[in-house]
C-alpha positions as a printed Julia matrix, in Angstrom:
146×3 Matrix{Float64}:
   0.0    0.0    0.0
   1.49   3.51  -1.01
   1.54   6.05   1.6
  -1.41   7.92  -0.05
  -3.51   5.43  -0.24
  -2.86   4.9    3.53
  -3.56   8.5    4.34
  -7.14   8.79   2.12
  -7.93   5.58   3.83
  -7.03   6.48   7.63
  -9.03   9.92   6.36
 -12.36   8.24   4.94
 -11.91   6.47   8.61
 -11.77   9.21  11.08
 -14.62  10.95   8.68
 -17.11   8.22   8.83
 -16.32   8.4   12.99
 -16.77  11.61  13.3
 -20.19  11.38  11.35
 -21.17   8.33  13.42
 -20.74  10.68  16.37
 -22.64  13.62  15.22
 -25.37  11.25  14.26
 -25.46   9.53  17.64
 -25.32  12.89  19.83
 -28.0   14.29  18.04
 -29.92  11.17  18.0
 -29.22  10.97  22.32
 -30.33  14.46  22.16
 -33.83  13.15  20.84
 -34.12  10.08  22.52
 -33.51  12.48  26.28
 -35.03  15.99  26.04
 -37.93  15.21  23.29
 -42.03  14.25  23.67
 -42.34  10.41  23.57
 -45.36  10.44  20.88
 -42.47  11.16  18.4
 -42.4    7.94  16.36
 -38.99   6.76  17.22
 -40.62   5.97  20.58
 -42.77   3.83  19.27
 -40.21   1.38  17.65
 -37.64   1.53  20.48
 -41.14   0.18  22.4
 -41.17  -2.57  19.27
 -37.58  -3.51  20.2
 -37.99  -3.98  23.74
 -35.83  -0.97  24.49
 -38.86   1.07  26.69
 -36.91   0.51  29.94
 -33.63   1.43  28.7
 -35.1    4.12  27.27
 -36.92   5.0   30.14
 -34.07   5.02  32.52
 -31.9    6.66  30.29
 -34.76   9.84  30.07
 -35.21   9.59  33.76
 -31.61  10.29  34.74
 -31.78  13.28  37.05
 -27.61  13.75  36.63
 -28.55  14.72  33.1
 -28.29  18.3   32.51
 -31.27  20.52  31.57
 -30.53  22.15  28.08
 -31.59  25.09  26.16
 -34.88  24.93  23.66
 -32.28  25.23  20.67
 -30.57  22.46  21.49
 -33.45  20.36  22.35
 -34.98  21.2   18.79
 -32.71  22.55  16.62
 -29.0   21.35  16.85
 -29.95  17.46  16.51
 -31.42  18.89  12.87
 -27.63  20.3   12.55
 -25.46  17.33  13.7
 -27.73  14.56  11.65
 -27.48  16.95   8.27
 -23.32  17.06   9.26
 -23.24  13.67   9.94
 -24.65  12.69   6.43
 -21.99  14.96   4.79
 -19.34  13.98   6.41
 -20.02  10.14   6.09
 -20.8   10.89   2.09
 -17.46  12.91   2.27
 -15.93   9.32   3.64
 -17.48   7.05   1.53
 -15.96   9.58  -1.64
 -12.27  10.19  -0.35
  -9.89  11.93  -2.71
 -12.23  10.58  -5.64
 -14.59  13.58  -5.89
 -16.72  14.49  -8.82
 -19.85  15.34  -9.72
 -22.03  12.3   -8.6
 -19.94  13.21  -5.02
 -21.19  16.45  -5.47
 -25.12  15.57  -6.36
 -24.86  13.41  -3.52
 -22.93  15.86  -0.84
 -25.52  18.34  -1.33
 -28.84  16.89  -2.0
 -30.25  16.46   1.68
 -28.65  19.61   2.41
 -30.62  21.47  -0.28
 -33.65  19.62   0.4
 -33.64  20.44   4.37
 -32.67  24.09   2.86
 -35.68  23.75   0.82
 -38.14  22.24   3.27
 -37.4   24.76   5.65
 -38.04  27.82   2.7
 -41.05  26.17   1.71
 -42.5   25.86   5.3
 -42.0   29.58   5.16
 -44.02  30.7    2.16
 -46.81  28.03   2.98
 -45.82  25.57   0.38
 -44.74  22.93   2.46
 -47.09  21.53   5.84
 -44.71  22.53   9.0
 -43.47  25.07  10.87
 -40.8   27.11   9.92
 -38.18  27.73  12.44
 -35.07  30.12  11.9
 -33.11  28.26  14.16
 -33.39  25.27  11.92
 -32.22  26.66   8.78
 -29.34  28.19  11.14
 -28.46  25.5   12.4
 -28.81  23.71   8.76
 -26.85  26.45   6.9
 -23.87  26.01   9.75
 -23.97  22.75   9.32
 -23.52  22.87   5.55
 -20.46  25.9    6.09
 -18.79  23.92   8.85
 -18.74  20.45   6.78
 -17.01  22.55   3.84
 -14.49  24.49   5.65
 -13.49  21.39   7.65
 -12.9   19.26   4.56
 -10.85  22.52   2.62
  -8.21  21.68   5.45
């Protein structure tokens, strides 16, 4: 194995980890500090998982957060997770079907949000959303120019 071929590899690595993690904080986010008629609930009930669950909402050590990151950061971390794992998946071979597929969801969740705001779209448009889906989309690109 050449040396480059080591590096894009170690790279796609610590990429798809670092999306993994973003996907599972926001996704602990959820599972703690949001309503449990969200349908998530509902399967983790299907798996057998309602105690864990349970115990792992209850957990008074747990701090109490702000409504932003109850509501709008998970949005965030789940759209920079899926860049950052289609960013691994790619490595150093980048070209336009990497590109369709880097920014689709992020233009769609761009989209959704836009359309929720001109009535278009059923929801609720939220400014902290599209912030937090606009960082997202900045903070994927700068970290993957270095």
């Amino acid at each position: 194995m050449t040396m480059s071929f080591q590096k894009d590899i170690l790279i796609r690595i610590v990429k798809a980890i670092i999306g993994v993690a973003a996907l599972t904080i926001g996704g602990l986010i959820y599972i703690r500090y949001r309503n449990e008629n969200l349908l998530m609930f509902d399967w983790f009930h299907g798996l057998g998982l309602t105690e864990q669950i349970e115990d792992f909402r209850n957990n008074t050590e747990m701090p109490s957060v702000y409504g932003w990151v109850k509501y709008n950061i998970p949005a965030g971390l789940w759209l920079f997770a899926y860049m950052f794992v289609i960013d691994s998946i790619w490595g150093e071979d980048k070209n336009n079907v990497y590109l369709y597929f880097l920014f689709f969801l992020p233009l769609l969740a761009l989209a959704s949000e836009l359309m929720q705001y001109f009535g278009m779209l059923p929801g609720t448009f939220d400014l902290m959303d599209l912030l937090s889906y606009v960082s997202s989309i900045f903070l994927c690109i700068i970290i993957n120019k270095v």
